[in-house]
N, C-alpha and C positions, 0 to 999 in steps of 0.2 A: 512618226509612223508607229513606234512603238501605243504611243496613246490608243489610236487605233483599234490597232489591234488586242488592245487589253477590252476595249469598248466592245467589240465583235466576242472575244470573247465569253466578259462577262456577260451579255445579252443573252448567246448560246446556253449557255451553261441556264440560264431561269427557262427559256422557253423546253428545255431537253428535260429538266426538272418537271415541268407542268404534263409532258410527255408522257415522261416513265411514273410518276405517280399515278395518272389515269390507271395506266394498265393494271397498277394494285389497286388501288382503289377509287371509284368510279368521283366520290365526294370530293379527292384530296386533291384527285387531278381536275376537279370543275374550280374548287375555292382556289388554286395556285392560276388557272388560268382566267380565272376572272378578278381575278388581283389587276388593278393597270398600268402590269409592269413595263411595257412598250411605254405608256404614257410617262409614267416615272422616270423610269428609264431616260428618258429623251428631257426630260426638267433637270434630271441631273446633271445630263452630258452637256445640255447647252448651258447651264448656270456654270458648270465647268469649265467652259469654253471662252463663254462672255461675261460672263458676274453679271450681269444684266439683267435687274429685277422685272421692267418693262418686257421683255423678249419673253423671258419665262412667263412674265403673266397673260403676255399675248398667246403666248403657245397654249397655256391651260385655259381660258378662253376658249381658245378656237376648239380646244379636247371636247370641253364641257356641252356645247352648242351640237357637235356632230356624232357625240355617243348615241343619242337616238336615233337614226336613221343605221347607224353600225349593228343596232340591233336586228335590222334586217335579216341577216344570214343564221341570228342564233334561233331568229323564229320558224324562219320558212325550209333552211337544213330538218331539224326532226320530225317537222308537219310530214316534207314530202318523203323521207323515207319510212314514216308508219304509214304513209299512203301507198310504201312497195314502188318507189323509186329508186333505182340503184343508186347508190353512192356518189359516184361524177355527175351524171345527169344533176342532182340534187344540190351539189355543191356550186357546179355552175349556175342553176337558174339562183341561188342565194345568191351566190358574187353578184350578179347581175341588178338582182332586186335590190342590192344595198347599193351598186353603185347609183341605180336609178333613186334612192332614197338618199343619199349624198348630194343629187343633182337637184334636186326638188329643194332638199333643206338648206342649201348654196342661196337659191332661189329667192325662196321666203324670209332666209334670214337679210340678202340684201334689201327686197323689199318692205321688211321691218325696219332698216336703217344701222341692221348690224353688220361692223363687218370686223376681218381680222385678219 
């Protein structure tokens, strides 16, 4: 349990980081959150967990495959608020458009013969 909770933790502590720098500085909070500490993060906890070279590389695999389609949100978010979308409205239709670009690139990559 302790494990855990050191894992939730430290997690918190990088995303609260990437947070509070934005608000100083607009660069420091983009470079700390487009660091891919979620993904890291999760190579670590699971090499942690299992020592298992295979798991982890399946896991960074399946990271690498599905970053583009993740990029959905970071495009279609500031499109549609310099087009004078509120905030929610914006965030929603991104979630949306990434998840639809998650389901597509599911799709194609089994249809190419990749899977993970």
């Amino acid at each position: 349990m302790l494990e855990y909770a050191l894992k939730v933790v430290a997690t918190s502590i990088l995303v609260v980081a990437a947070s509070e720098a934005a608000k100083r500085n607009t660069l420091a909070g983009a470079i700390l959150a487009s660091l891919p500490l979620t993904s890291l993060l999760a190579m670590v906890w699971l090499w942690a967990d299992t020592k298992d070279p295979e798991k982890v590389s399946a896991l960074a695999n399946g990271i690498f495959w599905l970053l583009l389609p993740s990029l959905a949100l970071l495009f279609a978010l500031p499109f549609l608020l310099r087009k004078g979308v509120p905030f929610l409205p914006s965030l929603l239709i991104g979630i949306v458009l990434t998840a639809a670009s998650y389901f597509v690139m599911i799709r194609v990559l089994k249809w190419l013969g990749i899977e993970f």
